[in-house]
C-alpha positions as CSV (number, residue, x, y, z in Angstrom):
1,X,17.2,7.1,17.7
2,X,14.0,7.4,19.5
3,X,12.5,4.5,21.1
4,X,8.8,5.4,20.4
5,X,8.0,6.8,16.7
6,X,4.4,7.2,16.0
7,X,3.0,5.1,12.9
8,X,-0.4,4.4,11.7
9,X,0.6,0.4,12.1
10,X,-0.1,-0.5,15.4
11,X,0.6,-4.4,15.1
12,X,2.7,-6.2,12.8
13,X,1.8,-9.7,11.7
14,X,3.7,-12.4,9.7
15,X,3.9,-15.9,8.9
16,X,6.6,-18.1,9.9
17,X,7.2,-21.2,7.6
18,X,9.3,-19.5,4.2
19,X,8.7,-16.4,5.7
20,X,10.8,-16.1,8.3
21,X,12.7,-19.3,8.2
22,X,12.4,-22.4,5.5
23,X,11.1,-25.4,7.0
24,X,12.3,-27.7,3.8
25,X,16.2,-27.1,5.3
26,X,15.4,-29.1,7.7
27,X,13.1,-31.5,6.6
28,X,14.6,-32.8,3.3
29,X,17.4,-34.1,5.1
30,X,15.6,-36.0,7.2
31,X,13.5,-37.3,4.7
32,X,16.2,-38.2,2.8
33,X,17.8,-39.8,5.7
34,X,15.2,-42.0,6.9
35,X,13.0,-42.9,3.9
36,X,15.2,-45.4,2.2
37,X,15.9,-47.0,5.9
38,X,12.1,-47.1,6.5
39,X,11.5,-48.6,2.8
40,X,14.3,-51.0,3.5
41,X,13.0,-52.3,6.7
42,X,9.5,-52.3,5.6
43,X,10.9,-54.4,2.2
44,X,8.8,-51.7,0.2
45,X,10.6,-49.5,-2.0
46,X,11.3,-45.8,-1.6
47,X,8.7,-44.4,-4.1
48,X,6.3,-46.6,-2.4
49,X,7.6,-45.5,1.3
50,X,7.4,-41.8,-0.1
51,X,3.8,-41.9,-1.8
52,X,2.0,-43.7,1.3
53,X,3.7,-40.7,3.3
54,X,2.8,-37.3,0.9
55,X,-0.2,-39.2,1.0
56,X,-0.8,-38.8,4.3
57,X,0.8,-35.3,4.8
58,X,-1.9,-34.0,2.2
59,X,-4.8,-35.8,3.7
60,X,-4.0,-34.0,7.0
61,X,-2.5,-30.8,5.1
62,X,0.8,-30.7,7.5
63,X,4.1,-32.2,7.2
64,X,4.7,-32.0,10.6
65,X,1.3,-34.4,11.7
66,X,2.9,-36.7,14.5
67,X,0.8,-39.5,13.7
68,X,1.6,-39.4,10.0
69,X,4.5,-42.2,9.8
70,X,2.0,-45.0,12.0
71,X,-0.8,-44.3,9.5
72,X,1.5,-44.7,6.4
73,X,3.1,-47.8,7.1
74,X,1.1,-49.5,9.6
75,X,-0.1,-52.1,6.6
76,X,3.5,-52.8,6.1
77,X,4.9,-53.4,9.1
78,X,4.7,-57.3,11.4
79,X,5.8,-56.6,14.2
80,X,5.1,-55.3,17.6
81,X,4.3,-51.4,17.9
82,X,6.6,-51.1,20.1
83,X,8.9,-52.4,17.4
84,X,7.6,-50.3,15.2
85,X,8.5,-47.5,17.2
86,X,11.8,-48.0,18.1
87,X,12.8,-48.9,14.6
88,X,10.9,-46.4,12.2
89,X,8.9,-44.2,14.4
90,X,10.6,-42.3,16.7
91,X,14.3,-42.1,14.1
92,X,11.9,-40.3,11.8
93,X,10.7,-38.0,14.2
94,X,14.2,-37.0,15.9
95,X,15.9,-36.6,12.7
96,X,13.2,-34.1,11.6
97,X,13.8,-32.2,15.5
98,X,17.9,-32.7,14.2
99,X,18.0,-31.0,11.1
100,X,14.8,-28.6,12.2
101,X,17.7,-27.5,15.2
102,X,20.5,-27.7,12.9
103,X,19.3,-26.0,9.8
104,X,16.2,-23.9,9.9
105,X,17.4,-20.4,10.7
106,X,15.6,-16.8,10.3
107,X,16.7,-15.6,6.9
108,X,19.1,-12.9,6.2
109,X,17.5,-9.7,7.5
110,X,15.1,-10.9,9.6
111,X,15.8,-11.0,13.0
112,X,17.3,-7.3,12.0
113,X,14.0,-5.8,11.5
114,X,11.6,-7.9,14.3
115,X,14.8,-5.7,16.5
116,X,13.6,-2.4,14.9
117,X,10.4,-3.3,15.4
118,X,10.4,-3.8,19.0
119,X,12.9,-0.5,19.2
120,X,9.6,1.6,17.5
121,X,7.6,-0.4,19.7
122,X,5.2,-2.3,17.7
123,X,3.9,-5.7,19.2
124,X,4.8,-8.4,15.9
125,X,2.5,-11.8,16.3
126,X,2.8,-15.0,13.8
127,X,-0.5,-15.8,12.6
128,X,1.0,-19.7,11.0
129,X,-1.3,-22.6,9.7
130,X,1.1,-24.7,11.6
131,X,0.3,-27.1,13.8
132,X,0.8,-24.9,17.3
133,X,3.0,-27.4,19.0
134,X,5.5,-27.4,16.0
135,X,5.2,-23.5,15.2
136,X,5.8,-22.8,18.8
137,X,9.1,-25.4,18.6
138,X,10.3,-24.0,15.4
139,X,10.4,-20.2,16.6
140,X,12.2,-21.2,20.0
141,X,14.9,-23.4,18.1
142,X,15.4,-20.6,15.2
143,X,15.9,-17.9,18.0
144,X,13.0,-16.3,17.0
145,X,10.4,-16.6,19.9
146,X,12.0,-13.4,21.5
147,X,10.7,-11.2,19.1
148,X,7.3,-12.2,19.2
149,X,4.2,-11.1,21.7
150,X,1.3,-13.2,20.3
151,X,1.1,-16.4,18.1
152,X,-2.0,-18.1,16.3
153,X,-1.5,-21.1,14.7
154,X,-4.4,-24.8,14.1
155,X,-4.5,-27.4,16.8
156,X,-3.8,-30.6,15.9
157,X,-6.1,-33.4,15.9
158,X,-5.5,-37.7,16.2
159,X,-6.6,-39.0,13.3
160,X,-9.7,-41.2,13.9
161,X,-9.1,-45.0,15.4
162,X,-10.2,-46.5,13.0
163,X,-7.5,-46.0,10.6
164,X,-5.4,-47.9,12.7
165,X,-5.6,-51.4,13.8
166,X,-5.7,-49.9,18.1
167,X,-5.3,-47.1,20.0
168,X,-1.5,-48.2,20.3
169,X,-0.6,-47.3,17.4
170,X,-1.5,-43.0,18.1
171,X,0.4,-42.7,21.2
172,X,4.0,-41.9,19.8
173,X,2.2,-39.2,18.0
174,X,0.1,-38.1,21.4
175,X,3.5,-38.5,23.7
176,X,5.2,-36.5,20.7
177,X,2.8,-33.1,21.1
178,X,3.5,-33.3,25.0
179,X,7.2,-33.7,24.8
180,X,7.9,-31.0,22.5
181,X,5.4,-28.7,24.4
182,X,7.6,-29.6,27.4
183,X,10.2,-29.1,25.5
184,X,9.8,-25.2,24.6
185,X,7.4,-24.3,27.5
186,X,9.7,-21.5,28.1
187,X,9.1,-19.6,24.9
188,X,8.2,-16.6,26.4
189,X,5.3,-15.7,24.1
190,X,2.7,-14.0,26.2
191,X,-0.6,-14.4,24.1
192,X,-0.7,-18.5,22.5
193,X,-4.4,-19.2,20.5
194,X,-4.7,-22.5,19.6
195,X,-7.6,-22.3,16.3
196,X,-9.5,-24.4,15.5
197,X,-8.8,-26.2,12.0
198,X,-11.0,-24.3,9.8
199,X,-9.7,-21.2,11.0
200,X,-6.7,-22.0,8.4
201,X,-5.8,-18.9,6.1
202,X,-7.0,-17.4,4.2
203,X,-9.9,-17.6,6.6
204,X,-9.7,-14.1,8.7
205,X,-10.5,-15.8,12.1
206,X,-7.3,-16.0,13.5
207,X,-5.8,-12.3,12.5
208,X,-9.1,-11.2,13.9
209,X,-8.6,-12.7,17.2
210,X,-5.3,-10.9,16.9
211,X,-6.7,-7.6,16.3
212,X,-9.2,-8.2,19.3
213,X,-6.0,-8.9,22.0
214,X,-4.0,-5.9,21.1
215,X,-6.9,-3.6,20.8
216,X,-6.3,-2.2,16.9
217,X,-8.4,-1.8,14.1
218,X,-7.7,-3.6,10.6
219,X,-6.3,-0.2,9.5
220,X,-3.4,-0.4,11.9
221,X,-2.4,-4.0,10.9
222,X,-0.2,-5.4,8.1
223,X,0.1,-8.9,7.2
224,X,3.5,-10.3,5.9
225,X,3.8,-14.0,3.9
226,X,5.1,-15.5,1.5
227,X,1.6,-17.2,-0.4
228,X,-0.7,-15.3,-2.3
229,X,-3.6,-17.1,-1.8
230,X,-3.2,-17.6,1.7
231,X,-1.1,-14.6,2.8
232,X,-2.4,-12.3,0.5
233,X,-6.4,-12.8,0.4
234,X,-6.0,-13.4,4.5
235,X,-5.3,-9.5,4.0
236,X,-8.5,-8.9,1.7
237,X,-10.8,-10.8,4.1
238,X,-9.5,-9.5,7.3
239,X,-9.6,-5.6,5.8
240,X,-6.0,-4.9,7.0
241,X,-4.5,-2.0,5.9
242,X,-2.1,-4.5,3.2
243,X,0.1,-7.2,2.5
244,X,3.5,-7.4,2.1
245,X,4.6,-10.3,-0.5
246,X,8.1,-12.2,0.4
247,X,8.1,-14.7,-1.9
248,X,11.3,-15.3,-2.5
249,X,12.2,-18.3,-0.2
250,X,9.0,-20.4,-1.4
251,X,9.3,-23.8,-2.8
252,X,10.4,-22.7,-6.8
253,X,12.9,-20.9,-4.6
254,X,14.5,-24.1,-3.4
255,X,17.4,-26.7,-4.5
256,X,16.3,-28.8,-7.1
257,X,17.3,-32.0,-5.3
258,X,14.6,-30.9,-2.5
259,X,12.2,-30.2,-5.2
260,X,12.7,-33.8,-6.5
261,X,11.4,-35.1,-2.8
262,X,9.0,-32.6,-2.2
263,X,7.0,-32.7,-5.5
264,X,8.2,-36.3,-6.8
265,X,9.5,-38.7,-3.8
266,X,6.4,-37.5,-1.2
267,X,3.8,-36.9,-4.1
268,X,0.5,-37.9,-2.8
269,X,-0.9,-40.8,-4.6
270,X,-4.3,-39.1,-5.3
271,X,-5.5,-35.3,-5.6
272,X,-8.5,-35.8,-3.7
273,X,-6.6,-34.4,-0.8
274,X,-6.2,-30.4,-0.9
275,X,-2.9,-31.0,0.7
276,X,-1.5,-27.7,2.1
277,X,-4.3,-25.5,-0.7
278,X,-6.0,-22.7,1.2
279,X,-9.6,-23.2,2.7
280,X,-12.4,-21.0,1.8
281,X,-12.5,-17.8,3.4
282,X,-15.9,-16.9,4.6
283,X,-17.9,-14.0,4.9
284,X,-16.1,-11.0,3.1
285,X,-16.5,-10.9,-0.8
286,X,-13.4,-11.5,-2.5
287,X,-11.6,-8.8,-5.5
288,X,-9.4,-9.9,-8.0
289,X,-6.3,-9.1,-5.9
290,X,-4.9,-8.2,-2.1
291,X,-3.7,-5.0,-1.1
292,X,-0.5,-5.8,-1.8
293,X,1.8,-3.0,-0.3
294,X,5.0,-4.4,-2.2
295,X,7.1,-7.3,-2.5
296,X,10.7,-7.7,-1.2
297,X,12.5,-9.2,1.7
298,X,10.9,-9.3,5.0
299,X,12.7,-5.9,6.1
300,X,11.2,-4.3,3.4
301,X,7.9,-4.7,4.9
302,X,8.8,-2.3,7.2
303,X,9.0,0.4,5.1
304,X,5.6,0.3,5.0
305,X,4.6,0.7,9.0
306,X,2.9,4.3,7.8
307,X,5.1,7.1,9.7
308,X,3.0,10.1,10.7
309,X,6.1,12.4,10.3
310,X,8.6,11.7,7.3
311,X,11.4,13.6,9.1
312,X,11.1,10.4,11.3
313,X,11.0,8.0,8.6
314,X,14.0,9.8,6.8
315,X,15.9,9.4,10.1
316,X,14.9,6.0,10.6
317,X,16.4,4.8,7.3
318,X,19.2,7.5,7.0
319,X,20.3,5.1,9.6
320,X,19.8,2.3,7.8
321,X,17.8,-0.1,10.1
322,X,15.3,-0.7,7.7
323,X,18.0,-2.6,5.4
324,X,17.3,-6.6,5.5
């Protein structure tokens, strides 16, 4: 096959989280596995344990906020921090990095087409409303930072001090950051923007920047997720030339026992949080619907990289590499 087919896309960009791989197979587990030890330590019970923490995952719209476990059971806890942090703090943390290592995996199909991708030469970037330290550690331990030339994902901020009794009680979360950047320093990614907050999607800031480091236009750009509202009007706003919907390993999509924990154990004890909603996307007037290009598994997207010649697109999937 040739190495170098011309197509009008000239960048390919995707999120990671239930995109690519699903970050619930590795974080129900270790939910599961730590709350009733925390609740049982803390002499709370496990809806209690499981409320104060959704509560705090929404308020900072990331499950994966380091300092989330100090600011949810702080109150409860009457001991040292240093206690505190050998008992409940750092076992919650290394059983999410367990099960993260252990279970979350590219789905079926997808490390197949980021290959074909690089064969036809297209750069691929993950534009993620991760927190970069923990999008950065997901695609190194899922085997997926190989395929990738650029990544875009929020910073992540320490929560103010005065939700906590001292300065003590941040530092886990501080030391957490550093460790797995240390960690997966060797990720080989050439191009990492860390964006600020309100850059989350469906704002167009962050695929922008992208479309500024590899020199294309928002005609030569396709956009692949797995949320409509984030995903999908990211596309509108940014003017790419579509989306591509994969929503097929979203949260309906999962066991019922992890929907239980997600939407019952860890709900949030108000909705004055957005939680993980969308925030506003500015500046580009909004339609009633993205340009969707289609909706499939992630190698289907690539069906959709515009071919100049259809004798090479024909030869392309005569030989099957566009099959996820």
């Amino acid at each position: 096959m040739k190495q170098k087919i011309p197509t009008q896309v000239r960048l390919f960009a995707t999120d990671n989280d239930h995109t690519m791989v699903g970050y619930f197979a590795g974080a129900v587990p270790a939910w599961r596995e730590q709350l009733p030890k925390i609740a049982k330590r803390l002499g709370i019970s496990e809806e209690l344990a499981g409320r104060k923490l959704g509560t705090v995952f929404a308020r900072f719209a990331t499950h994966d906020y380091p300092w989330a476990v100090a600011l949810a059971f702080h109150p409860y806890w009457k001991g040292s921090v240093k206690d505190f942090v050998r008992l409940i703090e750092k076992p919650f943390w290394d059983a999410q990095d367990k099960y993260r290592i252990k279970y979350v995996k590219p789905y079926n199909g997808v490390e197949k087409a980021l290959t074909e991708l690089q064969k036809l030469a297209i750069p691929a970037v993950v534009v993620s409303d991760a927190p970069m330290f923990m999008c950065i550690a997901r695609l190194a331990s899922s085997g997926l930072a190989k395929y990738f030339q650029g990544v875009y994902a929020l910073e992540c901020k320490a929560p103010d001090l005065t939700l906590v009794p001292s300065e003590e009680w941040l530092r886990f979360g501080t030391r957490r950051i550093a460790t797995l950047n240390r960690k997966y320093s060797d990720h080989g990614i050439k191009i990492v923007r860390e964006l600020p907050i309100d850059h989350e999607k469906p704002d167009p800031r962050g695929i922008e920047l992208a479309m500024k480091d590899f020199s294309v236009h928002p005609g030569q750009v396709i956009h692949v997720g797995d949320s409509l509202p984030k995903d999908g009007v990211l596309g509108l706003t940014a003017g790419l030339r579509g989306f591509f919907y994969t929503p097929y390993h979203a949260i309906s999509h999962l066991p019922a026992e992890y929907l239980e924990y997600i939407t019952g154990v860890l709900k949030p004890e108000t909705d004055e949080f957005d939680g993980h909603g969308a925030t506003a996307a500015p500046s580009k007037p909004l339609v009633s619907a993205p340009p969707m290009l289609g909706q499939g598994s992630f190698g289907n997207a690539l069906d959709h990289l515009g071919f100049y010649n259809q004798a090479d697109y024909l030869e392309v999937k005569a030989e099957r590499l566009f099959r996820a």
